[in-house]
N, C-alpha and C positions, 0 to 999 in steps of 0.2 A: 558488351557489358558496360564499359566506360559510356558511353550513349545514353542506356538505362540508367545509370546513376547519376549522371547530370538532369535528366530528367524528372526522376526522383527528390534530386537534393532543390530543384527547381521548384518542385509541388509543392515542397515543404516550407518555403522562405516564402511563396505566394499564400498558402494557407496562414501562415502566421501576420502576415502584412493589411494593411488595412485596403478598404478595395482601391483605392489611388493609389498607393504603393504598388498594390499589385500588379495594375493595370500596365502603371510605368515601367516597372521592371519585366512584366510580360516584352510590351513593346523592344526593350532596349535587349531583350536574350534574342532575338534573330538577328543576323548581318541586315538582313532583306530589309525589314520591316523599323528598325531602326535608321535605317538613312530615309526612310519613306516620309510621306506630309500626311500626318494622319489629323483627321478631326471627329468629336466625340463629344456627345451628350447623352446623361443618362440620368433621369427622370423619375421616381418613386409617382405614381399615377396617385394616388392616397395620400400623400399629402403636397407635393408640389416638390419634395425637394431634391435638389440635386446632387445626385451622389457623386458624377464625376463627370469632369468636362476638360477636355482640351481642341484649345483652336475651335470652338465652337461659333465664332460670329465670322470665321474665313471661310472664304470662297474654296468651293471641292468643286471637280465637275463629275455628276453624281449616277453617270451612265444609267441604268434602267432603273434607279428611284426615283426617277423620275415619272415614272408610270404611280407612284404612289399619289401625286399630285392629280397626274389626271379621271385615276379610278377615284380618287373621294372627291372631286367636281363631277364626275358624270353620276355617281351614285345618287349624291345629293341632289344633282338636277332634275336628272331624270327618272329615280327610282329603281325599285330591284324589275318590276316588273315592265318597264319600256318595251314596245314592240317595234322591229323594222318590217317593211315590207317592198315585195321584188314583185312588179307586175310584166304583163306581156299586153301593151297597148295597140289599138289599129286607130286610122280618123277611121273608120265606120262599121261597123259588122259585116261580115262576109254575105256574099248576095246568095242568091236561093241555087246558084249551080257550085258555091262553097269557094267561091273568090274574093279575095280581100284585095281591095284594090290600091297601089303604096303601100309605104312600110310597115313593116312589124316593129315596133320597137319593145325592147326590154328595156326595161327603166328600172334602174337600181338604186335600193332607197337608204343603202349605209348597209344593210346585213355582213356581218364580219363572217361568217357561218354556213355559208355556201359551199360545204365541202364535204368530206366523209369525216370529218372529226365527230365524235363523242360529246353531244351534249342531254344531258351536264358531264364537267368534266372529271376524265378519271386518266391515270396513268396509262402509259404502254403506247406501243405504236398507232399511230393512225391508220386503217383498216377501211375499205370498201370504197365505193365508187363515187369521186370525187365531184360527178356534174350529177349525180342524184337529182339534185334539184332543179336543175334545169332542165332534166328528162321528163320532172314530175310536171313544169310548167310547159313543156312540148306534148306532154300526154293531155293538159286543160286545152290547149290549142284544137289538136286531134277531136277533142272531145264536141267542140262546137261546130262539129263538121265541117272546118274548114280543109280546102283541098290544091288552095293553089296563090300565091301568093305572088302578084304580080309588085314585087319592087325589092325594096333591100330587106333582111334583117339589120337592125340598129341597134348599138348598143350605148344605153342613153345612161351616164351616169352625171349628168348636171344638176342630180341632185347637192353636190358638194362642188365646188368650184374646185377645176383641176391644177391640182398642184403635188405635184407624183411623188417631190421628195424635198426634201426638209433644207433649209439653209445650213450648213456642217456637215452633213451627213461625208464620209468619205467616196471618193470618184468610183470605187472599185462595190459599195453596198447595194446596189440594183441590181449588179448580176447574180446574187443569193438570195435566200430568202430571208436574209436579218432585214434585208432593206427595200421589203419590196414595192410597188410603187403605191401610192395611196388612192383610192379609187370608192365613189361611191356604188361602184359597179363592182363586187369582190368574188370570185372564182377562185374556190382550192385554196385561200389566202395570195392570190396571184401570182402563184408558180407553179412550177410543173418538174418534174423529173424525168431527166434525162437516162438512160442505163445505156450505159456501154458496156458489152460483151467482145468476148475471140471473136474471131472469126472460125469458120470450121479447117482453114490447113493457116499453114507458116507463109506471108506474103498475102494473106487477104487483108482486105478492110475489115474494121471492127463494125460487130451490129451493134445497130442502136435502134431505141424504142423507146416511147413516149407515154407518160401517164404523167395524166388525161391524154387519151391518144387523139390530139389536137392538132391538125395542122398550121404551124404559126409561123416560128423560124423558118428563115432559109439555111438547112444545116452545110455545112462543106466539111465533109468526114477526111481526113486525110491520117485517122489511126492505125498503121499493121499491127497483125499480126504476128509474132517472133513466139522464137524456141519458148516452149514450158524452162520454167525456171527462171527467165530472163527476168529484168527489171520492168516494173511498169512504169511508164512512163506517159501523164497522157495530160492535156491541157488543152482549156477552152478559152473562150475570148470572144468578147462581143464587146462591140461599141459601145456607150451608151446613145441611144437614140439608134441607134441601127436595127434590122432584123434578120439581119445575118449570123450567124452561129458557125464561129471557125472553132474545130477540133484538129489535134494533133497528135505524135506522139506515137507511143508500142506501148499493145497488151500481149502477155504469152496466150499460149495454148491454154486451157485448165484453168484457166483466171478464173476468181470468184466475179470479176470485173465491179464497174462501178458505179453508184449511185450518187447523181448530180442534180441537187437542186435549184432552181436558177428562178429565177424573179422573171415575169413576164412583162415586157415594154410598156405596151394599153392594154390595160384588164378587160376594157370594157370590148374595143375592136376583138379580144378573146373569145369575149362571153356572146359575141355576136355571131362567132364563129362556130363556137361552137352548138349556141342553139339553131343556127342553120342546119349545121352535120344532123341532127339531133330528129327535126324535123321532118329532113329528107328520107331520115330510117324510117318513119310511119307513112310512108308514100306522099307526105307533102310538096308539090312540086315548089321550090322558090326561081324566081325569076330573074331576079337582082344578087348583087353580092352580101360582103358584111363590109360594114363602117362601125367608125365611133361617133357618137355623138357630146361634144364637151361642154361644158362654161369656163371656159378660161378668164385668167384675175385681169388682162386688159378689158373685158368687154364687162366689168363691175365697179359701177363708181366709188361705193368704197366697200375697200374689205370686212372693215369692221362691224358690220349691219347692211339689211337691205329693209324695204319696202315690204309687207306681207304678202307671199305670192298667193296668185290664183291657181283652183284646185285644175290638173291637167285635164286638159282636150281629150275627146274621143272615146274608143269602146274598150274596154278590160275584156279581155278573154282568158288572163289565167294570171295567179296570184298566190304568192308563199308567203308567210309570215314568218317571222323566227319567234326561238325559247323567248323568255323571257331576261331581260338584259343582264340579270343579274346571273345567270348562266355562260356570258360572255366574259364579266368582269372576273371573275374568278380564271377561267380559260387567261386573261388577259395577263393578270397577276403572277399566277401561279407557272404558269408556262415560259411565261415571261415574252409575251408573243408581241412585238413592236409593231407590225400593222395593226392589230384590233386596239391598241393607245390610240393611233392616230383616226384612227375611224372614231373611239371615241369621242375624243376632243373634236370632234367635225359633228359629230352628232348631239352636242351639246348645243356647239354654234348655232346647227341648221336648226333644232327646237325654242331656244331661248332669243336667238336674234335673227331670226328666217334668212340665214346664211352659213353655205355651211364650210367655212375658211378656216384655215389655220391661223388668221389673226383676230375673226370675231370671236374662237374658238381660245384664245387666249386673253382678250379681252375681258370674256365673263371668266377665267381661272382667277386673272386679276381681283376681281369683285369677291366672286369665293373665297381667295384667301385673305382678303382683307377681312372679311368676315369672319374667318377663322382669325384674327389679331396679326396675318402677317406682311410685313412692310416689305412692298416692294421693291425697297434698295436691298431685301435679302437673297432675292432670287432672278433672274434672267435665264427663262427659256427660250428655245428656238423649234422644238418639237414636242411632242408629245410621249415620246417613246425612251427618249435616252440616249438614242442613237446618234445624236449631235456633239459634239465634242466644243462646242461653244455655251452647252447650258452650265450656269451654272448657281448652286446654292448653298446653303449653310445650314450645318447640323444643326441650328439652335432652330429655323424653318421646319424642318425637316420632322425635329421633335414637338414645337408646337401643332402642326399639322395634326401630328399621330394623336395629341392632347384632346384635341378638337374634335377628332372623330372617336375617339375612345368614351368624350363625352356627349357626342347626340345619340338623335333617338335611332341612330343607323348604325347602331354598337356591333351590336351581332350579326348583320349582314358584311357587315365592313371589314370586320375578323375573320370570317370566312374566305374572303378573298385572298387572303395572306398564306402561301408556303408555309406549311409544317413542318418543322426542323425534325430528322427521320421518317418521316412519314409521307410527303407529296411534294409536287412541283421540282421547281429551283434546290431546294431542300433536304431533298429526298434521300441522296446520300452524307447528308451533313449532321452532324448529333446522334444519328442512330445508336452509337455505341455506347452512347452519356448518358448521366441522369438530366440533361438538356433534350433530349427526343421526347417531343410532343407537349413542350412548355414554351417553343422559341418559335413566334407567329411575326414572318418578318420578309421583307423582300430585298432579295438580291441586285447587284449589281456588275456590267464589267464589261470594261475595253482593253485596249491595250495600257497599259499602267495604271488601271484606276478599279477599284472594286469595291464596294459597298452593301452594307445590310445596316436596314434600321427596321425596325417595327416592336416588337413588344416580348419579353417574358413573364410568364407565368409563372412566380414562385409558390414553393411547394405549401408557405402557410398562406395561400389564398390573394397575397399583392400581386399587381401587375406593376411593370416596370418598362416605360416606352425609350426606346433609346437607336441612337445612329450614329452609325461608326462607317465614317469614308477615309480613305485613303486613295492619295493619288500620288502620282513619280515614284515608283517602287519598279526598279531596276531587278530583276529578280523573276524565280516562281511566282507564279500567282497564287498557286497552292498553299505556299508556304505563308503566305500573309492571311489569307484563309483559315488559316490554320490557328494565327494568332486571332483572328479576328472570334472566330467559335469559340477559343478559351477566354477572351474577353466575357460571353456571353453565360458562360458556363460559372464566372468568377461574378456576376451580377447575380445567379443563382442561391447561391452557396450561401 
């Protein structure tokens, strides 16, 4: 009861207070949130002015708002409707007894969307068979009667110059899927899941089983089995750069057991794999193995631009396209999915400057946000995703940004991409219970001590109101500054 009526006497000093007053005294009622570095801008879109700011020209490091940068450069550059496309190349047509002679190669051309995800995007789990598309592009092979492949499968993704992962990125983010590697060659978003089960008595090995049932890693299973009841106990570990896969550890008897998802090393050597497996199931003999095929950044004299390339050598025999881009950036947003940022920002590059780098790729961000008014002493990225713990920017960037796309002609595409506060994404379960569900169009953020939401509310007489609210060193629940940060959004409302 005492709870409740600090709570209560709490609403009531914020209702009577002006929204700075509020704001402050919000801030300074939590332990947490009170010793934190918060920075804040809040923006009336209708007339320019600013209702409340603090620490708004300091540097925050702005974890996955950062993705709000690179989806309004890719939107703008590219449009809602961009297409990628994944072909299956030979140097020459199969001969009259159905032999291609040398490689296959798969050449991947940025598709973030190579998987069984739902597009367009909607809630809930991800569902169905995750090399779909590469079965569909083995079934075009089949289909030209080819019958025997004397050489490799290859898996060619130079279309983006490989650079797997981000300068910051943490040592331990490629063995998950937050961090997985970047690849213009993308399968399942470049991971796989691992399930570990009991074994059938007490003293066996645990099973394990793969989806996409890939042979990639070299697993070393070293999990028992122990008594029902017992503790689970179980731990993986790979190198980076290795493709060895150590497990350890006890599962009981009657374990629901566990589901592991893990970032896979080369996407592309993957994808080559698996469309070999793929192939051999419709009786195609191959001959050769699988490789990767790269562009690495030493063999590019500069990153920042190249020369216009010529259109590729040899014969298509099978070819996917994806939705339309704007089907991605939403997945992108909303999800909050850190490979499909970095493929975007590479697919910007590889259009606008026929390279597809993570530096020519920020070089044109540079150019766009100048465009948008803003000065590049306000920001220093190092990825596209967030996931770097070296980017970093300023809510006052942050809210110009939002300014900018609030006022081109990419209003409503651009708002779409944005989490619904009660309703989707990131979101989903934040505001539902408020008269803030389904007014508050905004993207999340969050690392270890850092969390962030800027983007827009919808108030009820028809304003919009753009605003970002970072905070970072908050010692504490993340929840609970969460917490504060909603009723911050709630008191912009009001």
């Amino acid at each position: 009861m005492k709870r409740v009526a600090l709570a209560l006497a709490l609403a009531a000093t914020l209702a009577a207070a002006s929204l700075p007053e509020s704001i402050e005294r919000l801030i300074a009622s939590s332990p947490v949130s009170r010793a934190a570095f918060w920075g804040i801008r809040i923006v009336d879109l209708s007339s320019g002015k600013t209702l409340y700011e603090q620490n708004a020209d300091r540097f925050f490091v702005p974890a996955s708002n950062t993705k709000l940068f690179t989806t309004a450069l890719a939107l703008s550059r590219l449009g809602p409707d961009f297409i990628f496309q994944t072909r299956v190349m030979a140097d020459q047509a199969p001969d009259a007894d159905g032999r291609i002679w040398g490689p296959l190669r798969l050449v991947g051309g940025g598709d973030p969307n190579l998987s069984a995800r739902a597009v367009p995007y909607r809630m809930g789990p991800i569902t169905g068979n995750p090399l779909a598309a590469l079965d569909e592009l083995a079934g075009q092979v089949a289909a030209h009667g080819v019958k025997r492949i004397e050489g490799d499968i290859v898996g060619d993704d130079t279309w983006y110059v490989w650079q797997p992962y981000a300068t910051g990125w943490s040592i331990d983010d490629p063995r998950s899927d937050d961090g997985a590697p970047v690849s213009a060659l993308t399968i399942n978003d470049n991971t796989f899941t691992l399930t570990i089960r009991p074994g059938p008595a007490v003293g066996d090995l645990a099973v394990l089983s793969l989806n996409p049932a890939v042979e990639y890693y070299r697993l070393d299973n070293r999990v028992r089995t122990t008594a029902a009841g017992a503790e689970r106990r179980i731990h993986v570990e790979r190198v980076p750069g290795s493709l060895d896969l150590r497990l350890w550890g006890a599962i009981p008897l009657r374990d629901r057991g566990l589901d592991e998802a893990l970032g896979i090393e080369d996407p592309a050597l993957y994808a080559a794999k698996a469309l070999r497996a793929l192939l051999e199931q419709r009786g195609i003999t191959v001959t050769g193995g699988a490789r990767a095929l790269h562009l690495y950044p030493h063999q590019v004299e500069d990153l920042t631009q190249a020369a216009p390339v010529s259109p590729d050598a040899g014969v298509e025999l099978a070819e996917h396209q994806s939705a339309p881009f704007l089907e991605d950036l939403r997945i992108t947003d909303k999800a909050s999915q850190n490979l499909h940022a970095e493929l975007a920002l590479r697919a910007v590059a590889r259009a606008r400057r026929n390279l597809g780098s993570f530096e020519a790729g920020r070089e044109e961000l540079k150019v766009f946000l100048g465009e948008a008014g803003i000065d590049p002493g306000a920001y220093t990225l190092f990825d596209g995703s967030g996931l770097s713990r070296l980017n970093l920017v300023t809510p006052a960037a942050v809210v110009k940004l939002l300014r900018y796309m609030y006022a081109s002609p990419a209003r409503a595409n651009w708002l779409s991409l944005l989490p619904v506060g009660g309703q989707d994404g990131t979101l989903s379960t934040r505001f539902g219970d408020s008269p803030a569900a389904g007014r508050i169009h905004a993207k999340t953020g969050s690392l270890s001590h850092v969390s962030a939401l800027s983007g827009y509310a919808e108030r009820p007489d028809g304003r919009w109101v753009a605003f970002s609210v970072l905070v970072n060193n908050y010692n504490g629940a993340s929840g609970e500054v969460r917490g504060v940060m909603d009723r911050i959004c709630s008191l912009v409302l009001e």
